[in-house]
N, C-alpha and C positions, 0 to 999 in steps of 0.2 A: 504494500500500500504506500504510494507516495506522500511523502511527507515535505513540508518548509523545517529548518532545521534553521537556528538565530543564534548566533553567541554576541549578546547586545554592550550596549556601553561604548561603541566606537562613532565618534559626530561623523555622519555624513560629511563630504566634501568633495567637489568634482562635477560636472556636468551631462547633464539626463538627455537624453534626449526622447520628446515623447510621441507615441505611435499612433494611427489614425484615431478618430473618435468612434468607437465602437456602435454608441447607439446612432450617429450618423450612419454608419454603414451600411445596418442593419434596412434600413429605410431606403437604402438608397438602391441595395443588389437587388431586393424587392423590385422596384421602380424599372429596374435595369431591362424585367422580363418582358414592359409593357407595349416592347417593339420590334419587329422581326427583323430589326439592324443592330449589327453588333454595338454593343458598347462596352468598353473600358474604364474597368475602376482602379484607380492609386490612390495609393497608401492607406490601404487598408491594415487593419491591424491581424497580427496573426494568432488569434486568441479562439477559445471551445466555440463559440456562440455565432462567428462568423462563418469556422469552417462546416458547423451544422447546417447552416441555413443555405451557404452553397452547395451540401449536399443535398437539402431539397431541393433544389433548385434544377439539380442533373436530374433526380430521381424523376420529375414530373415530364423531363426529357428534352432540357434547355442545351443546347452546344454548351459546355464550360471549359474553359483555357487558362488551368493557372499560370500565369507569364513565370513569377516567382512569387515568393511568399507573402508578399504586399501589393500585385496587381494578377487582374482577372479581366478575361475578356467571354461576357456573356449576349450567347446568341437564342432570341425566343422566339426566336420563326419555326423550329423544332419541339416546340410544347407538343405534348400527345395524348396529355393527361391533367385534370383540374381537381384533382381529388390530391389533398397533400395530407398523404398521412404516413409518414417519412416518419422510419422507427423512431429517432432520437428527437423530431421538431417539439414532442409537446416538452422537452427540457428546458427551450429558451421560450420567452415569453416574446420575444418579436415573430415570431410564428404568424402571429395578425396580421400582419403587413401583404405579405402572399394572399391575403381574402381581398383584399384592397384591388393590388396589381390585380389578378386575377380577373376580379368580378370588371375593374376597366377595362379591361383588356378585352374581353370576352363574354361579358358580362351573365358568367356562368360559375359558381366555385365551391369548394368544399374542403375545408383544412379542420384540420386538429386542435382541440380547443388547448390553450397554449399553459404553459408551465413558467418556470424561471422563480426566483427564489422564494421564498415564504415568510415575505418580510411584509403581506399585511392583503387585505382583500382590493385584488384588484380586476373588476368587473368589467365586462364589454359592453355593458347598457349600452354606451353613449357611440359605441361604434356600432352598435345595432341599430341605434337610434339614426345615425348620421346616414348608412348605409339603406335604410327603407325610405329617409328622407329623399333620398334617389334615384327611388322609383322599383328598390331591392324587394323582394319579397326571402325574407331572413329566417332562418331556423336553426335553432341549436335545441340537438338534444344525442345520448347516446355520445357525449364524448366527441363530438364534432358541432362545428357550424358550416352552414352551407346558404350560400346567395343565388339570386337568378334573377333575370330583369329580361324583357321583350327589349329593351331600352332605358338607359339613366338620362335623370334630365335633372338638368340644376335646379337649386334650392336652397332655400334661408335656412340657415341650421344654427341653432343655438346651443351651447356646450353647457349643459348645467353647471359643470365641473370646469375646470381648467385639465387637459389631460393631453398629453405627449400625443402618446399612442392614439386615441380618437384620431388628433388634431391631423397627425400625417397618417392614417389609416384612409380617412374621409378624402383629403388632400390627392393620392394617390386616384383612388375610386375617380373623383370630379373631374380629372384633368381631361380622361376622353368624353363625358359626359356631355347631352347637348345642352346650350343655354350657359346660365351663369350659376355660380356657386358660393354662397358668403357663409365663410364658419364664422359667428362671432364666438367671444370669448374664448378664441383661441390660445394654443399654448405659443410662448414667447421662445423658448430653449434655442439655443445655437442650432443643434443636430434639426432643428426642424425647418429652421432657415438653411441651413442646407440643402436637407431632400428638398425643398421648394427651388432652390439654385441648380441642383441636379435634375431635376424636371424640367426645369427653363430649359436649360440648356438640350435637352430634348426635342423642344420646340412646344414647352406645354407654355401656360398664360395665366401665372401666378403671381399678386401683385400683394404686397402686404405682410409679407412672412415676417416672424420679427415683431409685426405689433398682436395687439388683440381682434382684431379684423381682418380676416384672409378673404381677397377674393379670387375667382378662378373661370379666365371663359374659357370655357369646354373647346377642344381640337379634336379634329377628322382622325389624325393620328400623331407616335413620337417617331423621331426619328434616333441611328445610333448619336452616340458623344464618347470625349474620352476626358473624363473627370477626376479630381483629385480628392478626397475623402479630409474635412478639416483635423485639425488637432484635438484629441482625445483629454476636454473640460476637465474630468474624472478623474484619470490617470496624471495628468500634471496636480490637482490640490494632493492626491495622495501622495505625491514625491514634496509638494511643499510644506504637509503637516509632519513627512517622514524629519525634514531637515529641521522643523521645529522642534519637533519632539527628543532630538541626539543632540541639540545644540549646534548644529551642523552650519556649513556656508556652500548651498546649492543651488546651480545655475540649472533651472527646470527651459530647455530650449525646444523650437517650432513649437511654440504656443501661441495663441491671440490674448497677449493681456486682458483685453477687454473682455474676455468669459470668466475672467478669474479675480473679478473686481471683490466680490461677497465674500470669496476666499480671505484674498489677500487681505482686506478692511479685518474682516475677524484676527488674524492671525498680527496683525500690524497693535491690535487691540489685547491680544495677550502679550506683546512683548518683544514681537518679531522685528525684523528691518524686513524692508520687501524694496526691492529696487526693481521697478520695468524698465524693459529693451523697446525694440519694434515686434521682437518674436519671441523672445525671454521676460523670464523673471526671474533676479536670485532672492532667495533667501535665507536671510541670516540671522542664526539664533543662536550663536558664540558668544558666549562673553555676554550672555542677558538671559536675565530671569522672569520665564512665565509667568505668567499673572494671571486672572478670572477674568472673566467676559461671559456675556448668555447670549446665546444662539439660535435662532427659530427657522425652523425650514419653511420655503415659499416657495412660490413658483418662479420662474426666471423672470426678472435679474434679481431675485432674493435669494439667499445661499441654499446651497442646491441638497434635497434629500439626499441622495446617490453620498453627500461628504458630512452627513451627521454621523457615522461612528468614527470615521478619519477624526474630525475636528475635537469631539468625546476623550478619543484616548491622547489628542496630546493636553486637552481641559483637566484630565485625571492629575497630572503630573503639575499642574500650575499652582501658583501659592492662592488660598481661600477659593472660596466655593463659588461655582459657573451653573448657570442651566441651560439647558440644552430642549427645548421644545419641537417637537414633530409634531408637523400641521400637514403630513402628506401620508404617510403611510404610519398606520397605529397597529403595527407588530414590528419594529423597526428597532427595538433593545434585546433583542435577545442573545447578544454578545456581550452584554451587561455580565451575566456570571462570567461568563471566561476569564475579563478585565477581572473582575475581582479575586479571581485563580492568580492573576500576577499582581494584585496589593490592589486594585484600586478601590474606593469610595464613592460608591453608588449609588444611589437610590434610587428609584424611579416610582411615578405618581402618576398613573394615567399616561399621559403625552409628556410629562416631563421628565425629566433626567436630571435630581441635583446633585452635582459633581463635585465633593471637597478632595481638591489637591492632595497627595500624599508627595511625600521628596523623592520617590521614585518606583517602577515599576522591579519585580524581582521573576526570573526566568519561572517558568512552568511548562505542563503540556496541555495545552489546550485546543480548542475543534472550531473550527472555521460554520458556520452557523446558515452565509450567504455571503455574496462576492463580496459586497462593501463592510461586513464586518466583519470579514477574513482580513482586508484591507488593514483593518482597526488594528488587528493582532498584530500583523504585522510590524504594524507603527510601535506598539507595546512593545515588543519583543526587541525591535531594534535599539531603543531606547533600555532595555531594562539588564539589572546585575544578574548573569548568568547566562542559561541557555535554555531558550524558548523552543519547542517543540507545537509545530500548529498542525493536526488532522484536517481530512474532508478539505485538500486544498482544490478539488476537482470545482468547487465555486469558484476559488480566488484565479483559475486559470482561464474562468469563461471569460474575464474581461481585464486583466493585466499580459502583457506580450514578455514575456523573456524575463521575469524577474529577479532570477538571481545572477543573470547576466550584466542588469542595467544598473544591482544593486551591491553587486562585488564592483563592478565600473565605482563607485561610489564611496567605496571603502570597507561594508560592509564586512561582516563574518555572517556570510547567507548561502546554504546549499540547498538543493534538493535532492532526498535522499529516498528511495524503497525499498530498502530492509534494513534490519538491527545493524547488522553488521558496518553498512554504511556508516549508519547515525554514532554506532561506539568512533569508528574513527574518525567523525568530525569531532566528536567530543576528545580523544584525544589529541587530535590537531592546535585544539583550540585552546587546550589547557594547559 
């Protein structure tokens, strides 16, 4: 069984560099099917959840061309099949996006009702809702959903909720749609202004991605593109709460500062230095002592759920007590116990989390719970006296690329290891 294997206490220092944005991708390879001309996507990230979902994507019987491990060129002139129930897909939760593509495309479909972590209930009302607003006639039952439509025809769609997945699920669907298409209350996220830039450039007619009103005049058809996948939001705060959390001085590079503003403002507010590039950000947390801050997750541009247990375990470590509130997903602590396997001070109340500082974290074994509080561990563990052992890292690999590669770059004492044997002589390597 593969394991993350930490021997902690050493400050990061050295320069990251970070890999496509996963939840863009996912939106995007979806998107990619919706035209029988090739298209090309880079920089992709090479993580579980991306290489799943291109395997649904062959399985349904799309041409697929990995160039190499960061670009792909997919042909959907070859679909043969509308039914995706692709062994692995109900694992990741973007699974939904292929009803989307699909039902555009074809406006025929039937996928797998999706999966991905169990970090709180996250329902497809709104993409059912969005999708019959369409003209869809929708049914999920037996462990699937499945669409159909003589024709979609655009529509005023109102998002009860603010929701990612909806916002580009709908998005997707509308683009070949006749007529016009207004989601209000859309989601605001980078990855969603993306797949809308990934669609443009398709030749779809998406105007508004980015605020709260998306509109969308429906096209005859897409055409191919050869696109670039943005920098992966997620994956850079984790390397920047990593370097707060060791005291560390790290250059987190190919990033868009401007996704990482909520971040860096909290982290600036415990005690950090945070300096922006054009494409970087370092941070520095040598020679400065953590302090409290309280933290509430929102929708974008407020700091992002996905970096509530990141931001938790370097709050653990800071002097006096932080709270941390979740206003997005309410099962979202359940790496609470683990932290406190390695000393911290917890509590949690409902949606909140009050954090009182301990002077440091101390090694243990603990179990990765779902990707972003596998993440958390990780931050613990690199920071703490000893040697941290984290289980179930088969979440933390659906959405980090190469970790103990980008995290020895770094200075770390970080292996991956599958069996004892290994793990004894990391342990005496390291002692």
């Amino acid at each position: 069984m593969e394991q993350y294997v930490i021997k902690g206490g050493t400050p990061l220092r050295g320069e990251v560099e970070i890999s496509g944005a996963k939840n863009a991708a996912l939106g995007i390879l979806a998107g990619a099917i919706m035209t029988d001309e090739t298209v090309t996507i880079e920089n992709l990230p090479n993580v579980k959840d991306i290489n799943v979902l291109i395997g649904a994507i062959e399985d349904i019987g799309a041409t697929v061309n990995r160039i190499d491990a960061h670009t792909v060129e997919i042909t959907g002139k070859t679909i043969n099949r509308l039914s995706v129930d692709y062994e692995y897909i109900k694992k990741i939760r973007a699974s939904y996006y292929l009803m989307g593509a699909l039902l555009g495309k074809y406006k025929n479909a039937e996928v797998a009702l999706p999966g991905g972590c169990a970090i709180g209930s996250r329902p497809i009302d709104l993409h059912v809702k969005g999708l019959k607003a369409l003209g869809a006639d929708v049914d999920v039952s037996y462990g699937l959903w499945s669409a159909k439509a003589d024709r979609l025809v655009g529509s005023h769609i109102y998002l009860d909720k603010v929701s990612v997945g909806a916002t580009i699920n709908i998005m997707l669907a509308a683009v070949l749609a006749d007529g016009k298409t207004t989601i209000e209350n859309a989601a605001k996220e980078p990855h969603v202004v993306d797949v809308a830039s990934f669609l443009n450039s398709m030749g779809a007619n998406i105007r508004g991605a980015g605020t709260d009103v998306i509109r969308i005049s429906g096209v005859s058809a897409l055409h191919g593109t050869n696109y670039a996948v943005i920098p992966d939001q997620i994956e850079a705060g984790t390397y920047m709460c990593a370097a707060a959390a060791t005291h560390g001085n790290v250059v987190i590079k190919n990033v868009i500062p401007k996704h990482l503003e909520a971040i860096s403002a909290k982290l600036i507010e415990a005690g950090c230095l945070i300096e922006e590039y054009d494409d970087a950000v370092r941070v520095i947390g040598e020679g400065r002592k953590l302090t409290n801050t309280h933290v509430t997750t929102l929708p974008y541009p407020g700091f992002p759920t996905d970096m509530q247990p990141e931001i938790t375990a370097v709050l653990a470590i800071a002097e006096g007590t932080s709270t941390v509130t979740e206003s997005i997903f309410e099962n979202r602590f359940k790496y609470v116990d683990e932290l406190a396997r390695m000393g911290a001070s917890i509590k949690v109340e409902s949606t909140v989390a009050i954090v009182t500082g301990v002077s440091n974290y101390t090694g243990a074994r603990v179990s990765a719970p779902d990707l972003r509080a596998g993440a958390a561990l990780i931050i613990a563990g690199l920071s703490a006296d000893g040697i941290t052992v984290i289980d179930d890292i088969q979440y933390i690999q659906r959405g980090y690329e190469d970790l103990p590669t980008k995290l020895s770059g770094l200075g770390a004492q970080f292996e991956m290891v599958d069996n004892e044997r290994d793990l004894q002589k990391f342990k005496l390597k390291v002692s």
